[in-house]
N, C-alpha and C positions, 0 to 999 in steps of 0.2 A: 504493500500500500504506500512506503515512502516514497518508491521511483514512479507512481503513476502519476501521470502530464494531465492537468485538468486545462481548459481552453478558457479562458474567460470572454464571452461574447458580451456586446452591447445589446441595451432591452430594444427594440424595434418599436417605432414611434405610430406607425403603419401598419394596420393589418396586414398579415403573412399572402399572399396571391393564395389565391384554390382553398382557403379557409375558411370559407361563409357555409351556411345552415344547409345549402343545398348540397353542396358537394365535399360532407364532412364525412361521408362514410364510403365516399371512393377513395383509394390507395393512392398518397403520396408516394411522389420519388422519394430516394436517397436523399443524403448529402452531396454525397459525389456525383451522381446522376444531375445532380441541382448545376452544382459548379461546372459539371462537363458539358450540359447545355445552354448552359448562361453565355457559355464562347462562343459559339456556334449557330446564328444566326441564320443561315442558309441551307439548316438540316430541316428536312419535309420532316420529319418522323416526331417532330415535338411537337409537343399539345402545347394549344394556348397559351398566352403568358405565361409559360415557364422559358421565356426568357428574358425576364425579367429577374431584377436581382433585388437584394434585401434592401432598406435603407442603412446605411453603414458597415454598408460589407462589400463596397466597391473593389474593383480588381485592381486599381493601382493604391490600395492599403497599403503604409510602410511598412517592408518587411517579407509582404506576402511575396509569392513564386507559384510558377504554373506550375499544378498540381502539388505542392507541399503545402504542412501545415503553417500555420503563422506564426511569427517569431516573438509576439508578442508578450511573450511572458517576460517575467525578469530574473528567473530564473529556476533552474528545476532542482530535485532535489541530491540529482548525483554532482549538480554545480554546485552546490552548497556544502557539501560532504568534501569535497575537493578542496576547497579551498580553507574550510575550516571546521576541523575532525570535532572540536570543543561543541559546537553550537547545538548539536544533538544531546548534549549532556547537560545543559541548565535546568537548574529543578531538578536534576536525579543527586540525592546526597550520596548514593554509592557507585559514581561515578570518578574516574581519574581528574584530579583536580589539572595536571597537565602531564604531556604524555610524552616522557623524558627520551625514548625511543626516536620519536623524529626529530632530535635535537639539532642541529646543524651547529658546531662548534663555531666552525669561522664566520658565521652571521654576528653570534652575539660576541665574539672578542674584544671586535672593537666597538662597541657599546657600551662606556666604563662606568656609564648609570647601574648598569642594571647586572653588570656580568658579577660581581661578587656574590651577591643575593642570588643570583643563578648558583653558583658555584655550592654558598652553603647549605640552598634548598635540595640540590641534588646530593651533595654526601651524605648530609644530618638527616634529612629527611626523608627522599628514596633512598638511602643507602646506596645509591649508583654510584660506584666507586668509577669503574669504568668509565664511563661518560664522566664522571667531574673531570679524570684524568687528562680524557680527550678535550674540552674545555679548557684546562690549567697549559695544554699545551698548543691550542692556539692561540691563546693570550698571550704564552714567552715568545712564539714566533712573531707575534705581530708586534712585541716589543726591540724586535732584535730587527724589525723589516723599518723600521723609523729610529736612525740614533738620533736625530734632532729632536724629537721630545723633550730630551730631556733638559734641553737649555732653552723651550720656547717655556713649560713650567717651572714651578722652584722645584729645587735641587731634592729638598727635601723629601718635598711630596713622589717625584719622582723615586725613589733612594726607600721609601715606605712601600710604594707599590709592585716597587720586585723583591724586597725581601719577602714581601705576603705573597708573591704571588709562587715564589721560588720553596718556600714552605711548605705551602699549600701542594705543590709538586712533590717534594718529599715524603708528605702526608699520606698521599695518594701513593704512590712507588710502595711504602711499607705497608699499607694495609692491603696490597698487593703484591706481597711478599717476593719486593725486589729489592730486599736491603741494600744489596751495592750499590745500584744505580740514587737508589735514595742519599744515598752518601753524601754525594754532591752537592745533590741540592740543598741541603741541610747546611751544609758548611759554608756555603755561600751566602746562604739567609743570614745565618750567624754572623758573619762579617761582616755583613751590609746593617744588618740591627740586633743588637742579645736580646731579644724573646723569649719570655721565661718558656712558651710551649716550643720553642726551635730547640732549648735545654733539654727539655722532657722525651722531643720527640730521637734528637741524638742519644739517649738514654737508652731509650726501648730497644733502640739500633743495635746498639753497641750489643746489651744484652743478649739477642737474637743470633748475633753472630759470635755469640760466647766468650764475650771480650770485658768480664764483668771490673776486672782491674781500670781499663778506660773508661768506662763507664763513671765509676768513683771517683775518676779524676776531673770529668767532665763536670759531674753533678759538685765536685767540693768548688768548681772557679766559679759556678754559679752559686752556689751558698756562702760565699765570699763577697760578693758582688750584693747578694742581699739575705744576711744574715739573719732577719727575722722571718721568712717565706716558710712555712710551714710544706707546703708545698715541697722544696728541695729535701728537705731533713724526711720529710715523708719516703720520697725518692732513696734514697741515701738507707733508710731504714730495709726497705726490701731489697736492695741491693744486697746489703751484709745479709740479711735472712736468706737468702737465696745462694749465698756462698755458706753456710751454716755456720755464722759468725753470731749466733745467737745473743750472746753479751754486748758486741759494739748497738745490734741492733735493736735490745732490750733500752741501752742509754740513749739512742736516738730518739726512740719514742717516748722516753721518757721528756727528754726536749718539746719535742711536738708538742705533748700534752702541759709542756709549761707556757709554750707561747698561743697557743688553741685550748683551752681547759674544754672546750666543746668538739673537738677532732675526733668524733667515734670509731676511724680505726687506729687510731694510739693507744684509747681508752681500752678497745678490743684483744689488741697485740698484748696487753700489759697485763691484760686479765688472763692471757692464755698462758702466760709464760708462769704467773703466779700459779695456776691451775696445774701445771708439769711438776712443778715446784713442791709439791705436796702441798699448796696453800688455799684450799678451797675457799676459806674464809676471805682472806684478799679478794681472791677472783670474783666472790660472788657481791663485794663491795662496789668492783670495775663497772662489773653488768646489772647492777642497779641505777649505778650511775648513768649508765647509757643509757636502759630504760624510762628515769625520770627525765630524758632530752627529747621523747617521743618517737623512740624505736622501737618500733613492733612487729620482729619477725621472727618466722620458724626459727633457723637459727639460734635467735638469742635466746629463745623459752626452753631449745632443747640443752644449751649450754647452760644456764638457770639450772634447770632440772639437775644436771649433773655436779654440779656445784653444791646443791640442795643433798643429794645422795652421798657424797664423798664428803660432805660435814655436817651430817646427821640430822639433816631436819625430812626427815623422811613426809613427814606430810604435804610436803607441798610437791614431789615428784611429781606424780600424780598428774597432778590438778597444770603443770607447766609441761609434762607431755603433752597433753590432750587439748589443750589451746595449741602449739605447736603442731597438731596434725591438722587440728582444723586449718594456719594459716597456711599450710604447706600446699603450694599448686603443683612444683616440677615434681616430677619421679626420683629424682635425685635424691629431694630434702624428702619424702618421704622412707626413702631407702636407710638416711641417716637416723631418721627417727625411731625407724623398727631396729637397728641395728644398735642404738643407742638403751632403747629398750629392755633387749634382751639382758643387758649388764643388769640393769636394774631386775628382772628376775632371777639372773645368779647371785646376786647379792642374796635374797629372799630366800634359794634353796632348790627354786621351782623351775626343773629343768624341762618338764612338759611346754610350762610357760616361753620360756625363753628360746625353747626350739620353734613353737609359733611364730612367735616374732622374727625369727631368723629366714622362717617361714614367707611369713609376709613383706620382708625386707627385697627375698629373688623375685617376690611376685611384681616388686614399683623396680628393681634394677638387677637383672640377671645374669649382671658379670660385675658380680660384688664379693672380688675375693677373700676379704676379712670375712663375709658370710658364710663361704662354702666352708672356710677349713673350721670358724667355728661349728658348724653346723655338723663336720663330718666329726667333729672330735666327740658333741653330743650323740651322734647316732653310735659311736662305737665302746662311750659308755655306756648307753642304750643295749647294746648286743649286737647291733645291725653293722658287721665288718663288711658286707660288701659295700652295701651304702655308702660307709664311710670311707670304703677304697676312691668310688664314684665320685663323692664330694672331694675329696682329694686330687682328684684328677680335671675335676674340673677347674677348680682352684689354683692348678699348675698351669692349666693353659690360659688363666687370665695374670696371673700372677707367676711367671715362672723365673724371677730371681726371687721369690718373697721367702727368707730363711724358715721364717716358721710353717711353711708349707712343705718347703725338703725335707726339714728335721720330721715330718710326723708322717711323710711316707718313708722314712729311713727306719722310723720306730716299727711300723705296721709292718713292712717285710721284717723286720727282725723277729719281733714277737708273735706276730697273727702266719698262721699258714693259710693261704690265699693259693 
């Protein structure tokens, strides 16, 4: 029904020829019969004025042609579709608000209204890495195809919009895992302006290509440059954790949390290290405090919870599991929940229980090697050794350097005849 061509005619001012009360029930011509004999004047074979024509449907009409329809319209609907895919889509709310696919790069490069706000609608917001890319790189080309730009504006302005645009390039490269190529561009941003995110993004760099030593180096000229950034020491913090420097990176976050008292992962880091620590009581001081900043997720209730169990306030398990499963939407955090669980029914005795739950753990994540081997180690106090060969093996192939997985198929060939 979209492509059908409707004709718009004029009303006729005039009775129609052969339309009166006498001759309403003999058989008009066509259309086309009408028009094919309206030309033809010197044909015997036509009745009576029938050739005669309408008022306002003369043959030299703008537009009209011997025998085609008239052009009169203003346009159809495949011309409309052609030229603008959007205009089908007003009033529908589930509709593409723009449709990053037809994008033509080098239309909007040199449009410098609008091309940034292009640039961060498509990363942040389609996630189209791609296409910003292709974007970010006819914008350097078209900066490289004019050097006089930069002495008809100030220097400055000039000197701001390649460093952003040379970042933004980087950006794109890494999150497109071409760290080398991103190298450059990064390093160039950097020296045209220090950007605390040009910091960050050389950071992640470094990291990725396993260079965590430069990285430290990078992140310490930038937290020199601005000592109070919570931000860098943040950076700096997971860096040391990530080389298993747990001590520098315990002091780090203690920093954090002196220049941000509100930085709920310092707060969080601080409490986990207390909780390894045999310090339940600390830790569950940390995750109070986040909570009264208005954080409320699985996570923190299940970390609660265990906090709660390993320094004996046994009634409130419970009650901060089962809030926890309700907020839990991924498969994931429920997988830690049930898995989390279970402790809490070996603490109790209740090996039935806590096999459930180990239970229900493969059922949200089915290659959850902490599950299987606990689970085989319960079936084979149970009595069930093939099971627990089975859980063991499956545990091996999700986990096949995890010690405690070798060591209890090491035990089971020694002990059990299988």
């Amino acid at each position: 029904p979209a492509n059908e061509e409707v004709e718009f005619e004029r009303i006729a001012t005039a009775a129609r020829p052969g339309t009166s009360i006498k001759t309403a029930f003999q058989p008009r011509p066509s259309t086309s019969q009408r028009r094919g004999t309206a030309l033809s004047h010197s044909s015997g074979s036509t009745r009576p004025g029938s050739a005669l024509t309408r008022p306002g449907t003369a043959i030299s009409r703008p537009g009209s042609s011997l025998g085609a329809r008239p052009a009169s319209r203003c346009g159809t609907a495949s011309r409309v579709r052609a030229t603008s895919a959007a205009a089908f889509n007003v009033g529908d709310a589930t509709a593409a608000l723009y449709q990053a696919s037809r994008l033509n790069p080098t239309i909007y490069a040199e449009r410098e209204a609008i091309v940034k706000a292009l640039f961060q609608f498509l990363y942040y917001h389609e996630a189209d890495v791609q296409k910003a890319h292709s974007l970010c790189q006819a914008v350097l080309d078209v900066q490289r195809q004019r050097p006089g730009q930069a002495a008809l504006a100030p220097p400055a302005d000039a000197a701001r919009t390649d460093w952003w645009w040379q970042q933004q390039m980087g950006r794109c490269l890494l999150a497109l895992h071409y760290p080398r190529r991103a190298e450059s561009h990064l390093q160039q941003s950097l020296a045209a302006f220090p950007h605390p995110d040009t910091y960050l993004l050389l950071s992640r760099l470094y990291q990725r290509l396993r260079q965590p030593e430069r990285s430290l180096v990078l992140i310490g000229q930038a937290a020199e440059r601005q000592p109070f950034d919570v931000t860098f020491r943040l950076e700096q913090a997971r860096i040391h954790a990530a080389m298993s420097q747990q001590e520098d990176a315990l002091q780090l976050y203690r920093l954090a949390a002196r220049l941000q008292p509100i930085n709920v992962e310092a707060l969080a880091s601080i409490a986990v290290s207390y909780f390894y620590d045999n310090n339940p009581e600390m830790s569950l001081m940390y995750y109070r405090r986040i909570l009264s900043l208005g954080v409320h997720t699985a996570e923190l209730y299940s970390n609660i919870a265990l906090c709660c169990l390993y320094g004996g306030q046994i009634d409130l398990v419970l009650p901060c599991f089962q809030r926890a499963l309700r907020m839990a939407t991924q498969p994931e955090q429920k997988a830690d929940i049930w898995y989390n669980l279970s402790f809490v029914a070996l603490t109790s005795g209740d090996f039935n229980l806590a096999k459930r739950c180990l239970q229900l753990c493969l059922t949200a994540d089915a290659r959850d090697g902490a599950a299987l081997n606990n689970l085989a180690v319960l079936s084979a106090h149970g009595g069930d050794v093939m099971g627990a060969k089975s859980y063991l093996n499956a545990a091996k192939d999700v986990l096949p350097e995890a010690s405690e997985v070798n060591a209890n198929l090491q035990y089971m060939e020694l002990n059990y005849k299988l």
